[in-house]
C-alpha positions, -999 to +999 in steps of 0.1 A: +000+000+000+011+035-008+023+063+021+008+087+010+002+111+036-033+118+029-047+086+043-059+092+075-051+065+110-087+051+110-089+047+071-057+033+079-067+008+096-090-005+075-068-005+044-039-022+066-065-050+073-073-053+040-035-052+030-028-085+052-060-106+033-050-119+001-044-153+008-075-153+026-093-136-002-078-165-027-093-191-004-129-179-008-128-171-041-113-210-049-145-219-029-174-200-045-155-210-084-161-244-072-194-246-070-217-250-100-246-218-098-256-212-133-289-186-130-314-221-128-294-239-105-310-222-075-295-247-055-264-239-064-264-203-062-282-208-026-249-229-017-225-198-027-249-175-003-243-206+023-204-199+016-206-162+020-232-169+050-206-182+067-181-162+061-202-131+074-210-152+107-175-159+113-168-119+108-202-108+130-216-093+101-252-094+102-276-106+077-309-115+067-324-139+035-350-128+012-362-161+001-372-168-033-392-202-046-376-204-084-340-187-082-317-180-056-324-163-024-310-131-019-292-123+009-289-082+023-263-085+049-250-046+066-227-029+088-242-010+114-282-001+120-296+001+082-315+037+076-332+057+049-296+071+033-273+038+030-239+031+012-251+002-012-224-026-026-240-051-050-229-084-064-246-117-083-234-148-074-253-167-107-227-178-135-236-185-172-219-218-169-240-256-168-242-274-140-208-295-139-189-274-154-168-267-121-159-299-120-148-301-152-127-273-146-120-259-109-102-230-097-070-229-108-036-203-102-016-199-128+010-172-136-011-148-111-046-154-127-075-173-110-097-192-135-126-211-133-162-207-138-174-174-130-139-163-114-145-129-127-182-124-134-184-120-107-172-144-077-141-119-072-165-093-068-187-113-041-149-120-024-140-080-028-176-073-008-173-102+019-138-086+030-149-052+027-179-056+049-160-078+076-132-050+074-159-021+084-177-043+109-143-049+126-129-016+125-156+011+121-153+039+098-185+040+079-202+073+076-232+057+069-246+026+072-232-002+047-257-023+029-245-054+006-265-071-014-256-107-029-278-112-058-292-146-075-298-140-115-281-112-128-271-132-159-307-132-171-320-097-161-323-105-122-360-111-125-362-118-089-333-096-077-345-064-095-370-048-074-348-057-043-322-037-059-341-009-065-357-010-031-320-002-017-307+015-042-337+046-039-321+051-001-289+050-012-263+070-008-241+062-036-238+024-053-206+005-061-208-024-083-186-049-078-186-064-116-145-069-126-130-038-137-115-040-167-076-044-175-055-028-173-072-008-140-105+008-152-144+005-142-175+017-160-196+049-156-215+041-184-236+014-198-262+001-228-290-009-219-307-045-233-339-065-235-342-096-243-371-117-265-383-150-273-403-152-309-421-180-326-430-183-359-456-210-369-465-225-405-480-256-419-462-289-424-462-308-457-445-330-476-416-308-492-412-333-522-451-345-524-472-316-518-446-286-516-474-259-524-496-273-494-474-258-467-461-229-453-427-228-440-420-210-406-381-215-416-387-195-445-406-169-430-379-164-396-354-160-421-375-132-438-378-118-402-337-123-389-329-100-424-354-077-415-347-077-378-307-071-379-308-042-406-324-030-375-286-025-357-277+015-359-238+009-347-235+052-353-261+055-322-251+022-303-282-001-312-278-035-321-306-060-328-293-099-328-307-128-333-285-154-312-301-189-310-327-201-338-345-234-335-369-246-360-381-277-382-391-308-378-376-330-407-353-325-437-380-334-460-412-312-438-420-283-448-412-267-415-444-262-396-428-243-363-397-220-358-384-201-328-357-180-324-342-151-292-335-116-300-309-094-280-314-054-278-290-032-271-291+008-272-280+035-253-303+061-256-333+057-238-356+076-263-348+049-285-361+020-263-396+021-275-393+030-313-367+000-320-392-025-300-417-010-319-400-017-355-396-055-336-436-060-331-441-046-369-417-073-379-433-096-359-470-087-374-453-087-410-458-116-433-435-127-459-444-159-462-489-172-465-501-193-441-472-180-416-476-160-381-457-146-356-452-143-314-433-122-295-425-124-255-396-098-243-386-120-207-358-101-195-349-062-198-316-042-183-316-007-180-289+015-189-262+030-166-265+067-175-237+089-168-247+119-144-233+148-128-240+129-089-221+098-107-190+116-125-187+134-088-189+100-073-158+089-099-142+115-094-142+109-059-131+073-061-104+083-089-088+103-059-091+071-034-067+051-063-044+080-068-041+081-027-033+044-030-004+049-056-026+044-088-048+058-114-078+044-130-102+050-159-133+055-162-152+037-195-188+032-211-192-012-226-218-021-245-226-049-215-253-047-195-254-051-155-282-041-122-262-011-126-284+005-145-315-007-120-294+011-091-290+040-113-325+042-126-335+041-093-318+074-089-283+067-068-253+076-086-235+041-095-201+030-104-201-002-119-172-030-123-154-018-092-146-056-084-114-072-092-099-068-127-106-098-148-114-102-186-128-133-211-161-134-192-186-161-206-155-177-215-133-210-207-102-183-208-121-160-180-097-150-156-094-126-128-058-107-118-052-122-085-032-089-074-061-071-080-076-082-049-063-064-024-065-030-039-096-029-056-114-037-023-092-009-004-102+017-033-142+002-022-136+009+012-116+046+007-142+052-015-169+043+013-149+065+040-148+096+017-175+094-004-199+083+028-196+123+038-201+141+004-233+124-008-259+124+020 
């Protein structure tokens, strides 16, 4: 850690602590990679909040569950008496990753990176929060009450995490999110926002060497609609419109009688929201092909992280925290979504990817820095101690 004189003896303390837990960081993190907790595995997301659950009782920080039948539970553990203007850290503990795939390949060290399922997005994150939380309930130091928030399904638009999220983030303070920063030391201040859609196309089946004429083929017309769909993408103002997974058919020689495909928005302007998913539904209702209709069911919608002037102050502040810890970081926009931009719309200025630096997420490469540890949970908590008092 750096000298620099203008860290004061009880944010001392705290960073010190913080300094001396990188083994111990490296242990949990090895223990949450190791666990299978795709987004529909809510048993295995439950067992990371059992990990982190016991790491909080064996630091005194308090918690409490908020229980959910399909996905994870969520768990809102805090520092000191929780009140109506809060200090908000969030984190998801769902992966992207089948079940057994932790098995096939656990944690692993290698040339100071941590790999595994989920090492980056964002079990280094959960680690960062767990030590930074057990360092303020130790030591003191808060200006405000600490809330931190370890989320079930962010991977598929928290549907059950949202309106928690937003629940803490409109008495917040300030929100860090602890989704990896990006190499080589940056975080995000700005973000797209996306919604994501199911569509089903259905036709009529027929023989396609016998009685061609008789059907109508839902293949035929998706593909009418995927053309139609991605000359939707607008890369000048940041909107893309993918089709990513297409399913359809039931025989090579069937005229296909049924087709389904998913769609993935992406824009950054909010203003545009509405007229692209309006352009969707028209290309839904439109018919290329007889005989042929169309469905459409959005199931999962992120909001954008919007820079403002309360969240450029808030980086700004944090920038400060890095430079007093003998570093510099940047700030950038991704075209990635996160619950960022729930905390955000909410209305509390947000940083997001303040966790650990990592990069290759969704990936069998992902891989988090293992040095970054340590500092990217003291600039949390030095951003917690000075921020705490400027944003009340």
């Amino acid at each position: 850690m750096s000298d620099k004189t203008d860290i004061k003896p009880d944010e001392r303390k705290v960073l010190d602590w913080l300094a001396g837990q990188g083994e111990a960081m490296r242990a949990l993190l090895e223990e949450l990679v190791n666990i299978d907790s795709g987004s529909y595995n809510k048993a295995g997301v439950d067992r990371v909040g059992a990990t982190i659950c016991c790491f909080l009782d064996g630091h005194g920080v308090g918690y409490e569950t908020v229980p959910n039948e399909r996905f994870g539970n969520a768990i809102r553990a805090s520092v000191g008496e929780r009140g109506e203007r809060n200090i908000l850290l969030m984190g998801h503990r769902d992966t992207v990753f089948p079940d057994g795939e932790a098995g096939r390949r656990p944690f692993r060290a290698e040339e100071g990176r941590g790999y595994g399922p989920g090492a980056a997005d964002m079990k280094a994150g959960l680690v960062m929060n767990c030590f930074v939380a057990a360092a303020f309930q130790q030591f003191g130091g808060t200006p405000a009450p600490l809330v931190v928030l370890f989320t079930a399904d962010e991977e598929i638009g928290s549907p059950s995490s949202r309106a928690v999220i937003e629940q803490e983030a409109r008495r917040a303070r300030f929100v860090l999110n602890a989704e990896p920063g990006r190499p080589p030391n940056a975080i995000v201040t700005g973000r797209k926002a996306g919604v994501f859609m199911r569509f089903t196309v259905t036709g009529k089946a027929a023989h396609s060497g016998a009685n061609f004429e008789q059907g109508a083929s839902a293949i035929g017309e998706m593909a009418h609609k995927i053309v139609a769909l991605h000359a939707l993408t607008d890369l000048a103002k940041g909107i893309t419109v993918n089709v990513g997974v297409v399913r359809g058919g039931q025989t090579v020689n069937t005229v296909a009688p049924s087709a389904n495909g998913e769609i993935d928005l992406r824009y950054v302007d909010p203003a545009d929201r509405d007229r692209v998913l309006a352009a969707i539904e028209m290309i839904m209702g439109h018919v290329s092909v007889p005989g042929t209709s169309a469905t459409l069911e959005p199931y999962a919608e992120f909001l954008p992280l919007v820079p403002t002037t309360e969240s450029e102050r808030l980086f700004e502040t944090y920038a400060g925290c890095v430079r007093s810890l003998g570093q510099t970081v940047t700030g950038i926009f991704t075209g990635g979504c996160s619950d960022a931009g729930f905390s955000a719309g909410a209305g509390a200025p947000t940083l997001c990817a303040v966790g650990p630096i990592g990069s290759r997420a969704h990936s069998p490469d992902e891989y988090v820095e293992l040095a970054s540890l340590v500092p990217r949970a003291q600039a949390a908590a030095l951003t917690i101690m000075r921020a705490g008092t400027r944003f009340s």
